[in-house]
C-alpha positions in Angstrom: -5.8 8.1 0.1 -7.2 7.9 -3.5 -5.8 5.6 -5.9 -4.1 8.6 -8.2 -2.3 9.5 -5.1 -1.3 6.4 -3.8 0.0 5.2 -7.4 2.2 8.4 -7.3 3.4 6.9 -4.4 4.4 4.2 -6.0 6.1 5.5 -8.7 8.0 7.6 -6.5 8.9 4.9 -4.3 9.9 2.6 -6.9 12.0 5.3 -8.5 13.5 6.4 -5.0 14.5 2.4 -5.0 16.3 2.3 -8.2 18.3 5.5 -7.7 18.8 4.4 -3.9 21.1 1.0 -5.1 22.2 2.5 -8.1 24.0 5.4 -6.0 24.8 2.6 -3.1 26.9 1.2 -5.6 28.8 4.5 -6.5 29.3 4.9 -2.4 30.5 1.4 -2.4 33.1 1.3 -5.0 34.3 4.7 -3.4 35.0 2.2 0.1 37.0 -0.2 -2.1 38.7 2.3 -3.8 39.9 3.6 -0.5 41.1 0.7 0.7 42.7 -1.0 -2.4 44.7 2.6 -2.3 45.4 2.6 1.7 46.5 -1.4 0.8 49.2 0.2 -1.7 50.1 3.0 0.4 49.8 1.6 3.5 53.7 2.2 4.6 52.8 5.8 4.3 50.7 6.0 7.0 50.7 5.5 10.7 47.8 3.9 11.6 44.8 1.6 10.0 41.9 3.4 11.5 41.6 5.4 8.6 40.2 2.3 6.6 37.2 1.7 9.2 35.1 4.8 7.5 36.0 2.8 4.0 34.6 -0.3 5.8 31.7 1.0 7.2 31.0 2.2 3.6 31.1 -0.4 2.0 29.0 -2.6 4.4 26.3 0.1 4.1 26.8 0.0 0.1 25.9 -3.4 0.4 23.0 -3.0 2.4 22.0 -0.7 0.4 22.2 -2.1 -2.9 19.9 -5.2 -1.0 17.8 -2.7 0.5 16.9 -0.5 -2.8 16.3 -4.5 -4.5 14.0 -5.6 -2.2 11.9 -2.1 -1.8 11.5 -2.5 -5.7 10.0 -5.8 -5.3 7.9 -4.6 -2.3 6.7 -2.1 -4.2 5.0 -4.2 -6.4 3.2 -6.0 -2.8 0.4 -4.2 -0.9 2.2 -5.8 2.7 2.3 -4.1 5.6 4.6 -6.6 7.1 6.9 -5.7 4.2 6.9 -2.3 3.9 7.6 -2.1 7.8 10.5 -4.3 7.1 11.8 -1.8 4.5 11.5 0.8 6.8 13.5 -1.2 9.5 16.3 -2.0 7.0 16.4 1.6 6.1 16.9 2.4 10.0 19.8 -0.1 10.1 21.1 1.4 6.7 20.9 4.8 8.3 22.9 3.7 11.4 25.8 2.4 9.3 25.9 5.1 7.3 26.0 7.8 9.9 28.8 6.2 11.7 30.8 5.9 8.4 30.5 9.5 7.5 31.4 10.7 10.7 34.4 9.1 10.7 35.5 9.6 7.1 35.0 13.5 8.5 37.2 12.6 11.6 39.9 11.5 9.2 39.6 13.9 6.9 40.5 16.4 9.5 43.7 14.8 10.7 44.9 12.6 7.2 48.5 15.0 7.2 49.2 13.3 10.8 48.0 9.9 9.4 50.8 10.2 6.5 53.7 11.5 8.2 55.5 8.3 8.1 56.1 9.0 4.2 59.8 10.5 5.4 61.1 7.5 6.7 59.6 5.7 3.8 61.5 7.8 1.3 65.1 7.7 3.6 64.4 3.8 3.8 64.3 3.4 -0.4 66.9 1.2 -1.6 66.1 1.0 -5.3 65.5 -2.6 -5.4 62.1 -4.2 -6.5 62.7 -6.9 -3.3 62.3 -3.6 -0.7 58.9 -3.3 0.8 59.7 0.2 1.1 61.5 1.0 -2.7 58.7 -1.3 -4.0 55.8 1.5 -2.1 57.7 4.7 -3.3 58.6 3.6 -6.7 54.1 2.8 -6.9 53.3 5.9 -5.0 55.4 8.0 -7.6 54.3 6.4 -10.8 50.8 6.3 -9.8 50.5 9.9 -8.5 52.2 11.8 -10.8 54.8 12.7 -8.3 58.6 12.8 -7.5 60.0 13.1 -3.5 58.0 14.1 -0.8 57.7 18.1 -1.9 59.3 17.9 -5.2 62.0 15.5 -6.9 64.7 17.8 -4.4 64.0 16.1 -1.3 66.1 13.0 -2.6 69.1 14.7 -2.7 68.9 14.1 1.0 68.2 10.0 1.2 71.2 7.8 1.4 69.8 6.3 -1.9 70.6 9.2 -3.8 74.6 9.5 -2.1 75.2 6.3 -2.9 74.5 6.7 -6.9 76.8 9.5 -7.4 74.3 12.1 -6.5 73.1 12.5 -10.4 69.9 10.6 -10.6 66.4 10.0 -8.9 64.3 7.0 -9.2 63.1 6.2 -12.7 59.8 6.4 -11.5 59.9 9.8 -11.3 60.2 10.6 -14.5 57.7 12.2 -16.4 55.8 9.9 -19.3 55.9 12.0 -21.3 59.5 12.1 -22.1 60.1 8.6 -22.8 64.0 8.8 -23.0 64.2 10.4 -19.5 66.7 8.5 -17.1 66.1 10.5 -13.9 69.0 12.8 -14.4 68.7 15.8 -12.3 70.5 17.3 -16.0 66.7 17.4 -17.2 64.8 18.4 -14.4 61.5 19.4 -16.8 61.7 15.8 -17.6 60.9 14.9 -13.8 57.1 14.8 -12.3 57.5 18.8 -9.9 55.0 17.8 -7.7 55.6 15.8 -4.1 53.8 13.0 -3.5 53.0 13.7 0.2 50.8 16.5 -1.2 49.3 14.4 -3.6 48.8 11.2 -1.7 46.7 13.6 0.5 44.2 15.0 -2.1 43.6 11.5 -3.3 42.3 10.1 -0.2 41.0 13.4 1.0 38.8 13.4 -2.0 37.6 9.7 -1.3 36.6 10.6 1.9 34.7 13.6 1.0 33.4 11.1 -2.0 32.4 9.1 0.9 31.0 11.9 3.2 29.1 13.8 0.0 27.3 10.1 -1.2 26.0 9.2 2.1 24.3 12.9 2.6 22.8 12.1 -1.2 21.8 8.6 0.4 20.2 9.8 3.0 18.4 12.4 1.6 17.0 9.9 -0.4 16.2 7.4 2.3 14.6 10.3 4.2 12.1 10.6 1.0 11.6 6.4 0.8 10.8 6.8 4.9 8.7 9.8 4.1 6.9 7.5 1.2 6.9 3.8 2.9 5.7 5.1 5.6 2.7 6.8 4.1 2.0 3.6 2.0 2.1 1.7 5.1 -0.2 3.8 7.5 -3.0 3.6 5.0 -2.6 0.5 2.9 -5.2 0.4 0.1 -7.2 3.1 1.3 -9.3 3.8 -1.5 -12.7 4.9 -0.2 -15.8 3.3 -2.1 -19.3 4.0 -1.9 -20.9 0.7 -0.5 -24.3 -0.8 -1.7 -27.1 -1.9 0.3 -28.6 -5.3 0.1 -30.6 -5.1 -2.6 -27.8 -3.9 -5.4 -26.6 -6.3 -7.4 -23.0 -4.2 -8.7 -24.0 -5.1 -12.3 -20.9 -4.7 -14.4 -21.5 -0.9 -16.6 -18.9 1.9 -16.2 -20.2 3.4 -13.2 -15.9 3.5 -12.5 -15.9 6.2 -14.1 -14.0 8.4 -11.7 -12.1 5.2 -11.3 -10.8 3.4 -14.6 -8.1 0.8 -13.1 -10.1 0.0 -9.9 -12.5 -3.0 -9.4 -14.6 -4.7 -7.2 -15.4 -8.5 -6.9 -18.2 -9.3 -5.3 -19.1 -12.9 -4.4 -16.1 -14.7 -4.2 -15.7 -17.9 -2.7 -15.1 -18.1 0.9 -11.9 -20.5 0.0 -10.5 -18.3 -2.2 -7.3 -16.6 -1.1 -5.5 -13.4 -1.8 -3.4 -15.0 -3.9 -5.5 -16.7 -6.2 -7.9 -13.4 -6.7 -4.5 -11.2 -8.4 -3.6 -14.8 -10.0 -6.9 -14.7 -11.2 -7.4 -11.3 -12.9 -3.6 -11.3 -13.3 -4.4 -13.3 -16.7 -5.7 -10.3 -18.2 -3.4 -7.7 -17.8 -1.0 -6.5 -14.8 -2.1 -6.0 -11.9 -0.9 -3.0 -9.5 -3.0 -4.3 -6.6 -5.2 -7.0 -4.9 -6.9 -7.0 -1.8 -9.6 -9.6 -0.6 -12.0 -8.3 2.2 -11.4 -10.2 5.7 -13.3 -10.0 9.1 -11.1 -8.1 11.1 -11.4 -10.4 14.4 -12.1 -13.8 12.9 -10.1 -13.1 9.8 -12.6 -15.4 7.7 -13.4 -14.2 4.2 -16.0 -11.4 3.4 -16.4 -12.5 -0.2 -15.7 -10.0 -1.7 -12.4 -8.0 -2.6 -10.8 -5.3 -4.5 -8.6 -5.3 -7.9 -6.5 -2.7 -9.4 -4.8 -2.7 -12.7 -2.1 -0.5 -14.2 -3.9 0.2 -17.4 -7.8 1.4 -18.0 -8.1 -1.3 -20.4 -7.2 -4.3 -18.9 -10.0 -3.2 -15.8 -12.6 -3.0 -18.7 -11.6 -6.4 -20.0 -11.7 -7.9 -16.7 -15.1 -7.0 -16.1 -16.4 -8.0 -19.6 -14.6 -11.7 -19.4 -15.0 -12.3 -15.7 -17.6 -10.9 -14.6 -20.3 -13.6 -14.3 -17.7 -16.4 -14.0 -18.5 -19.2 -11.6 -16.4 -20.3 -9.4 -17.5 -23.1 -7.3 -20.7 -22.4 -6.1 -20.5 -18.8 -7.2 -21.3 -16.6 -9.6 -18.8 -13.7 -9.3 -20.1 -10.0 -9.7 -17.0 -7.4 -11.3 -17.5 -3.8 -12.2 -15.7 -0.7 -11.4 -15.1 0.5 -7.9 -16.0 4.4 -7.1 -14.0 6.6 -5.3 -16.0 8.1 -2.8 -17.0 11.7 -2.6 -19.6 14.1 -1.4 -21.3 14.2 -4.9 -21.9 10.8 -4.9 -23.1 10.0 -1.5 -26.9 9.1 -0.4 -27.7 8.8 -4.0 -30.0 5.6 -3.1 -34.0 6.3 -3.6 -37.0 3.9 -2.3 -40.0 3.9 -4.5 -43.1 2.1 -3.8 -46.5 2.4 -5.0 -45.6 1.0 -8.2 -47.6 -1.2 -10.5 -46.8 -4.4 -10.2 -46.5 -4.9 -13.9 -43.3 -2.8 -14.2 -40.1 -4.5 -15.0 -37.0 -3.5 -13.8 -36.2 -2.3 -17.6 -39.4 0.1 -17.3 -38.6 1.6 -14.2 -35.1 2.4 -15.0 -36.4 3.9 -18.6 -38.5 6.3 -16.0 -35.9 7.8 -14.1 -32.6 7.5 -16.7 -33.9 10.6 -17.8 -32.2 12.3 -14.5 -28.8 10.7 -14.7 -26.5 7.7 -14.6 -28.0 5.1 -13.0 -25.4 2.7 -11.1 -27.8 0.1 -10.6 -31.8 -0.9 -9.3 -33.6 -3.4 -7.9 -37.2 -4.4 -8.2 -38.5 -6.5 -5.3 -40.1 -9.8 -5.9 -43.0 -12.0 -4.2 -40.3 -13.9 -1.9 -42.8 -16.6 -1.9 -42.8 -16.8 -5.1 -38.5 -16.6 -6.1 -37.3 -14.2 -8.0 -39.6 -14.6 -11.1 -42.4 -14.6 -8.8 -44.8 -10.9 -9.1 -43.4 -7.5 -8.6 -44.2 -5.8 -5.1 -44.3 -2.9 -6.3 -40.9 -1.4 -4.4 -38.0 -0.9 -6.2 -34.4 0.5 -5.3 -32.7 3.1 -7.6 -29.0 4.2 -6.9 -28.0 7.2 -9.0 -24.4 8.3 -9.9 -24.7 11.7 -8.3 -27.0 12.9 -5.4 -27.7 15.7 -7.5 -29.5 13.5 -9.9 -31.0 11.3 -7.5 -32.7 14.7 -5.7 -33.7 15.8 -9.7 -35.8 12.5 -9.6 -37.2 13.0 -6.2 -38.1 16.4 -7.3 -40.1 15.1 -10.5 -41.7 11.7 -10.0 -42.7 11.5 -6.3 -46.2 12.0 -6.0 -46.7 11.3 -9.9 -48.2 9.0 -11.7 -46.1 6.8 -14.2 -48.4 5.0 -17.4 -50.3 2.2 -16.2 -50.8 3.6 -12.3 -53.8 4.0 -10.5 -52.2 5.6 -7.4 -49.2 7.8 -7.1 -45.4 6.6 -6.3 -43.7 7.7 -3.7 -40.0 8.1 -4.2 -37.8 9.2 -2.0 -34.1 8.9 -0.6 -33.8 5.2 1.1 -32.7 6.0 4.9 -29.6 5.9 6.6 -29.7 4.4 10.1 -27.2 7.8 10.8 -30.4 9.6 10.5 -33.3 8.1 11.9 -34.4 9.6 15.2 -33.1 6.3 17.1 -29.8 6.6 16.4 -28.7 8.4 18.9 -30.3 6.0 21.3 -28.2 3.0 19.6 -25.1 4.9 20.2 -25.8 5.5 23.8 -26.7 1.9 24.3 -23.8 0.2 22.4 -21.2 3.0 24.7 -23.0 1.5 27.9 -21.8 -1.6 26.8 -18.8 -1.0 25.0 -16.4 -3.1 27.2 -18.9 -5.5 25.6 -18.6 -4.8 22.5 -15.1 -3.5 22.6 -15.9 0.2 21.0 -18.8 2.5 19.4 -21.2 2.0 17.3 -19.5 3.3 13.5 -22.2 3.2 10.3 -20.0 2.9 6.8 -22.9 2.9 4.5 -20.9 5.7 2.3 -17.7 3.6 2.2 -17.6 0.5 0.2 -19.5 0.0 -3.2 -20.2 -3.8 -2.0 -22.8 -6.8 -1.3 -21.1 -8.6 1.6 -23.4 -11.8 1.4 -20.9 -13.3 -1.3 -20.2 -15.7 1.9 -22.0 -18.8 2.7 -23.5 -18.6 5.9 -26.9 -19.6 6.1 -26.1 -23.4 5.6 -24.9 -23.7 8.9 -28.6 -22.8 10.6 -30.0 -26.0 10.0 -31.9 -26.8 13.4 -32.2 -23.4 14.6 -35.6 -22.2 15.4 -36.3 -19.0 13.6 -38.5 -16.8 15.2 -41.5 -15.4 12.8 -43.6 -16.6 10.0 -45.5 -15.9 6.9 -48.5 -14.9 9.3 -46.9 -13.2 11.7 -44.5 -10.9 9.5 -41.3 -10.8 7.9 -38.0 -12.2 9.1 -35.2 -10.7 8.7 -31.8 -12.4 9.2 -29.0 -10.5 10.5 -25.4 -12.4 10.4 -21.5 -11.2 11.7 -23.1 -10.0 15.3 -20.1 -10.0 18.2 -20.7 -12.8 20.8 -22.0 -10.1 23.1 -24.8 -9.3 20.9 -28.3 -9.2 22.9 -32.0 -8.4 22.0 -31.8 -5.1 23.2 -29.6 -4.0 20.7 -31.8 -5.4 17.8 -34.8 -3.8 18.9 -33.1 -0.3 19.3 -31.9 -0.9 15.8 -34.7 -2.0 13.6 -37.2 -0.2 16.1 -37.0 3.5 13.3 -38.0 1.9 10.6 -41.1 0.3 12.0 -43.2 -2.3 14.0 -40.7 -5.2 15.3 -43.0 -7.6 17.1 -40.0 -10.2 17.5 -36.0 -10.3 18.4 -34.4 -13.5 18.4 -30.1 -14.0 19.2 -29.0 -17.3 18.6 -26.9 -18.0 21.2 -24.6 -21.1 22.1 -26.3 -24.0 24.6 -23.4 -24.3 26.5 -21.3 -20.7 26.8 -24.6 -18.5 26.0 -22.9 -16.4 23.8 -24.0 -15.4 20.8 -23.4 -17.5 17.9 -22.9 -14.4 15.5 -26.6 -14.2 13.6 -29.9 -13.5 14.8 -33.3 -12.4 13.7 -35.7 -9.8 13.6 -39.6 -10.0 12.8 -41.2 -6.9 11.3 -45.0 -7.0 10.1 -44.7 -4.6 6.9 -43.0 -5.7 4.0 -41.8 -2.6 3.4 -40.5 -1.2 6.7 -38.6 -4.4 6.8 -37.5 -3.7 3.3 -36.1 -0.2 4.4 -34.5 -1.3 7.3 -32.5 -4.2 5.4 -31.9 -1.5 2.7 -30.3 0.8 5.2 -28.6 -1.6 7.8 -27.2 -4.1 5.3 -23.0 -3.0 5.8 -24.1 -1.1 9.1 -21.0 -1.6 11.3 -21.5 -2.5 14.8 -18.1 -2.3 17.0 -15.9 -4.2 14.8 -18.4 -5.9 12.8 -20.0 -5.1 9.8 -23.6 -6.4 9.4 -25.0 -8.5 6.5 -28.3 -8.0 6.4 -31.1 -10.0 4.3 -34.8 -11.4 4.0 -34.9 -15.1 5.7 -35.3 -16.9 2.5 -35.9 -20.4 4.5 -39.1 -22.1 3.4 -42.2 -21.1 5.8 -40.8 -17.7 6.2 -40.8 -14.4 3.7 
């Protein structure tokens, strides 16, 4: 789901929220309204059952109202726990509702038999304020408009009317708008014409269609916040990014182009929660969105996570005031996450062959003439640290594949000022297409009760450098395999505790010579401990394959690949 979609979302689900308590409340007050008029007319009718629809309606008015509350807050979280939570108090909403428009239909059907009682009522009137039943009619009539049960004749047939002389009705049907009327059947103009068993009807029949017409609006618009929550919470944050290999730094620029509110922070520390990365970039604008990066199994950080802000400018003052912050032992990396596309995938050349006097400024004045560069690396001496002499290999990710095959097309096989020798540049491999890969696949399916599934490679997924965690203080002790005579070690960490040798070798095998495999595996369970090694004799082979493998994912695992910086090794 890209971010423009799912922000859509959002706002529609936000919106479908307020509209959903705001017409809760209309259906609610219709309930009440119902039932504070059954309360005064109650005499008039046979039965109570006609007041469980207006129940029911006003329960679900109230669940509503909570309901349409707490999806606005939830809307504002990126929860699956919540949003399924929603969802279920939608089902229960649903239930309520369903049941209460049935039987507001039910009554709606049969409300003359309900009211048939209002004869008796009317022979029963005694004119005094004391009588239950005087004290309902006189209401009733005042209320409604009305006069008798058809029209102001029918009291010429109550006891009531006998016993007065036979000249006057109740006051209370006379018509306001003759103040000086005194029921005298001399002026009948000045009486109400209309019977209040005909009247008494339309008012609660039109409640109860009030009743049965809200809660088909309701629903229709709980069907579009199922439609919505539910799409929000099969793919929770499922921006796709382009990930980096090992050797890409994610300097901040405005490669987010296609992007402007998304970031990624790279190099967080392992403590850091959730929480405390929104609270965090929170203090420089609002923040739609926050998600830190976890290992799926062991649920530990990844160190690094994902930011997204409401507004374009806030993301670019994010990155210009925090990126480069330290925190603890860190020094955090920000810039702009990428949607990924087909444009921008295997953009990533290798170039080697060049002088070792270039800087990483010179080589990325030689090929900016093709296109946005994201970001490059030129690889040092490890012996030596990073200010140590150039080897001569550098790493080059464009914007576009398109540019990065313009560059290919004009510097490989040339030579740039100051070279005695020809570079070779080319596109860095993916392990999806060296000729082993296949093999891999077939290995890691014979063991994937193992592993617990197939192998996956998300090189093209995440715009990322995963080695923001810690790890390698905790191989102290641990006899790496390799040297600085023998080749180049390679650590691998985040293996499954079924990892063996076999897979390693089939694995870094494509890229060139391995001469050693090494899992470290626990003394006492012999499982693997979650790292091992790898010994390749050319520099750059090893280079490529740490390039290329660095993010692999292997079952549910993804890989963080590096040089073993530990002293006596390259």
């Amino acid at each position: 789901m890209c971010g423009q979609r799912r922000r859509a979302l959002k706002t529609i689900f936000q919106l479908t929220c307020q509209l959903l308590w705001m017409v809760g409340l209309a259906v609610g007050l219709s309930g009440v309204y119902l039932l504070v008029k059954f309360r005064h007319n109650i005499l008039f009718f046979s039965e109570s059952y006609i007041t469980l629809p207006a129940f029911l309606t006003f329960c679900s008015a109230a669940f509503l109202v909570a309901t349409g509350c707490f999806g606005s807050w939830v809307s504002h979280k990126d929860s699956r726990c919540l949003q399924g939570m929603f969802v279920y108090l939608l089902i229960i909403v649903f239930c309520l509702e369903s049941t209460a428009s049935a039987l507001a239909y039910f009554h709606s059907v049969k409300l003359d038999s309900e009211i048939t009682p209002i004869t008796e009522v009317f022979q029963n009137y005694t004119g005094s304020s004391q009588d239950p039943s005087s004290r309902t009619v006189d209401m009733a009539q005042e209320e409604l408009q009305c006069c008798g049960i058809h029209n102001y004749t029918d009291w010429m047939e109550t006891s009531w009317f006998n016993k007065t002389g036979g000249l006057f009705v109740p006051r209370s049907c006379c018509n306001t708008s003759f103040p000086s009327c005194s029921g005298s059947l001399e002026q009948p103009l000045e009486l109400y014409s209309e019977g209040c068993q005909t009247k008494l009807g339309n008012v609660f029949q039109f409640f109860l269609k009030l009743i049965i017409w809200g809660i088909l609006v309701v629903s229709l618009i709980e069907v579009v916040l199922l439609l919505t929550a539910a799409q929000l919470w099969k793919d929770p944050q499922r921006e796709v990014y382009e990930m980096s290999n090992g050797y890409e730094d994610h300097m901040g620029g405005d490669e987010g182009k296609d992007a402007k509110t998304n970031l990624i922070v790279n190099y967080l520390p392992q403590s850091m929660t959730q929480d405390e990365l929104r609270s965090l970039f929170s203090s420089i604008g609002e923040v739609e969105s926050a998600k830190l990066i976890r290992d799926k199994v062991a649920g530990h950080s990844l160190g690094y996570g994902f930011v997204n802000y409401l507004n374009p400018s806030d993301a670019e003052r994010a990155i210009s005031t925090l990126n480069g912050l330290r925190l603890q032992s860190k020094t955090i990396k920000v810039s702009y996450a990428r949607p990924s596309s087909d444009t921008i995938k295997d953009a990533n050349l290798y170039i080697s062959g060049l002088p070792k006097s270039m800087s990483q400024k010179d080589v990325e004045d030689m090929f900016s003439r093709f296109g946005h560069i994201i970001n490059s690396r030129v690889l040092v001496d490890q012996s030596t640290g990073t200010t140590g002499s150039s080897r001569g290999v550098a790493f080059i990710r464009f914007d576009k594949r398109a540019e990065a095959e313009e560059a290919v097309k004009n510097l490989n096989g040339q030579k740039p000022p100051g070279a005695s020798e020809p570079i070779t540049v080319k596109f860095a491999a993916n392990p999806n297409q060296v000729k082993n890969t296949q093999l891999i696949s077939q290995l890691y399916h014979n063991q994937s009760r193992r592993f617990g599934g197939p192998l996956h490679h998300q090189a093209q997924r995440f715009r990322f450098s995963p080695m923001g965690v810690d790890h390698m203080g905790s191989m102290g002790g641990v006899s790496v395999p390799g040297n600085s005579t023998s080749g180049w070690c390679i650590f691998i960490y985040n293996l499954g505790q079924d990892a063996d040798e076999s897979i390693l070798w089939q694995m870094f095998g494509p890229f060139g010579a391995v001469t050693n495999v090494k899992v470290i595996r626990d003394f006492n369970t012999n499982k693997c401990k979650g790292f091992g090694f790898v010994t390749m004799t050319n520099y750059e082979e090893a280079a490529m394959a740490i390039a290329s493998l660095n993010g692999y994912r292997l079952g549910d695992k993804i890989l963080q690949v590096s040089f073993k910086t530990s002293k006596g090794h390259k």
